[in-house]
C-alpha positions as CSV (number, residue, x, y, z in Angstrom):
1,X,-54.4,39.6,21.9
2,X,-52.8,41.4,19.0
3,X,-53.5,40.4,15.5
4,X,-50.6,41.1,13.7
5,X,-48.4,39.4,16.6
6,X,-46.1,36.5,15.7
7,X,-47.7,33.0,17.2
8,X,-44.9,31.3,16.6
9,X,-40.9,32.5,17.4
10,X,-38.4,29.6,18.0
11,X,-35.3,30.6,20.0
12,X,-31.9,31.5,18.3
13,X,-29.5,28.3,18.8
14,X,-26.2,29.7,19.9
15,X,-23.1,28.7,17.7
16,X,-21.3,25.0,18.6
17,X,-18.4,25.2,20.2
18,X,-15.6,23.9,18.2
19,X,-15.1,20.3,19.4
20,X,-13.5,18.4,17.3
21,X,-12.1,15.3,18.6
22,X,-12.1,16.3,22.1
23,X,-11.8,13.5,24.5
24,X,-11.4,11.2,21.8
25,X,-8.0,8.8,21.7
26,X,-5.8,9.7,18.6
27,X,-5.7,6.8,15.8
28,X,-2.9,4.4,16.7
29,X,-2.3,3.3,13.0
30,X,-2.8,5.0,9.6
31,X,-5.4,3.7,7.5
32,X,-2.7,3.4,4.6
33,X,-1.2,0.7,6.9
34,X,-1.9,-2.4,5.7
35,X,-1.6,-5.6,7.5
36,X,-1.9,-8.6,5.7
37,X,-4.9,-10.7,6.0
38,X,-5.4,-14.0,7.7
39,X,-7.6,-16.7,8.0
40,X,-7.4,-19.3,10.7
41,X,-8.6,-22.4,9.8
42,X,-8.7,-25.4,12.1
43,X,-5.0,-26.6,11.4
44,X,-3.8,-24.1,8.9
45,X,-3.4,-20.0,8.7
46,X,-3.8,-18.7,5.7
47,X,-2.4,-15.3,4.7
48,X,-3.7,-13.1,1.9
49,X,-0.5,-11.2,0.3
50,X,-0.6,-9.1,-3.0
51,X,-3.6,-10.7,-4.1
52,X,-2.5,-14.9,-3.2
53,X,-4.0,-16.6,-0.5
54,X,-0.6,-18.2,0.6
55,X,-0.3,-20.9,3.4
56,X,1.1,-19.3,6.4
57,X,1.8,-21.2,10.3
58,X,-0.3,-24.1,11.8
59,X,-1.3,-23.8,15.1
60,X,0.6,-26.5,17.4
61,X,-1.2,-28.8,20.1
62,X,-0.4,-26.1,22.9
63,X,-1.5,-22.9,20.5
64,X,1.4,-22.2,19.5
65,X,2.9,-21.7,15.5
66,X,4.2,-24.4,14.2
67,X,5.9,-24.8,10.9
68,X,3.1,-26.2,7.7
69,X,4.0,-28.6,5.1
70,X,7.9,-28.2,3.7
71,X,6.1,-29.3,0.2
72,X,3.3,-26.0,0.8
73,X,6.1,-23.5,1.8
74,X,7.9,-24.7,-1.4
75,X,5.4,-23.8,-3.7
76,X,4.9,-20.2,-1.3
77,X,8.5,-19.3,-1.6
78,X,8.3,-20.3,-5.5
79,X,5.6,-18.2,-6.3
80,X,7.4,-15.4,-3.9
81,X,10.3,-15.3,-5.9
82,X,8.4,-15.8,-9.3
83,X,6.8,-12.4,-8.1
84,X,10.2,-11.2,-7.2
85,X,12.1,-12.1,-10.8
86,X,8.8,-10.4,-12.5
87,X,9.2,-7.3,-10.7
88,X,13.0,-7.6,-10.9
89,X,12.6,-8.3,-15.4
90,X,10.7,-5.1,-15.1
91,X,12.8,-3.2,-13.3
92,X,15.9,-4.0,-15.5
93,X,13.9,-3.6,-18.4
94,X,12.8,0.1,-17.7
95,X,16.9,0.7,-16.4
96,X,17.4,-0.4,-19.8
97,X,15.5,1.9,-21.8
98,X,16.4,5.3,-19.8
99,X,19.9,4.3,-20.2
100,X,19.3,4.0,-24.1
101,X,17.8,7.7,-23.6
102,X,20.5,9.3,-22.1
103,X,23.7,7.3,-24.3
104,X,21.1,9.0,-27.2
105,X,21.2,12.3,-25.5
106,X,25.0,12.3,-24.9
107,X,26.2,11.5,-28.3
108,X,23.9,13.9,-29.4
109,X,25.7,16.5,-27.4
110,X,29.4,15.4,-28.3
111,X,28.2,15.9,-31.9
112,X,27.4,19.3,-31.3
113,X,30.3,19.6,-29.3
114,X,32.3,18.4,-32.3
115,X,31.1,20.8,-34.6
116,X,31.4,24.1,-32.4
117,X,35.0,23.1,-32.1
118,X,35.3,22.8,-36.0
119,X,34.1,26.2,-36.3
């Protein structure tokens, strides 16, 4: 038995095979994709859109989706279009100011148009 022999020499691994995904299904839906979020109570779905828990279907006597409450869709759809006029206010509002900008930017230029053609 040698002295200066090594006691101890693990075995070189041989490099993994690239296998990425292989045999694996491809993802049916993006992860950006989101549905809305619902919670089924005994008599009532509730459904969680942009950040409102809103009431959505009740389930009928033979499972299927039956129409809530007119007065509970009212207030839905009222706080749906609240949402919407918001959006819609801010949307005008910002229409409003880069047409400002650019009635600005054109007289700007007919004044300097004016005075080349005084030259």
């Amino acid at each position: 038995m040698p002295i200066f022999q090594k006691k101890f020499a693990p075995k070189v691994a041989p490099p993994r095979a690239q296998r990425l995904n292989i045999g694996c299904p491809p993802p049916a839906e993006d992860l950006d994709d989101f549905r809305t979020i619902t919670l089924n109570l005994v008599d009532k779905q509730l459904c969680f859109i942009d950040g409102v828990w809103l009431n959505g279907l009740k389930a009928g006597p033979g499972g299927g989706p039956v129409p809530s409450g007119s007065g509970v869709n009212v207030t839905d759809d009222l706080l749906r279009m609240k949402r919407r006029v918001k959006t819609l206010e801010q949307e005008n509002n910002m229409l409003q100011v880069k047409l400002d900008v650019l009635v600005d930017l054109l007289t700007e230029n007919v004044i300097e148009l004016n005075e080349i053609k005084n030259q």
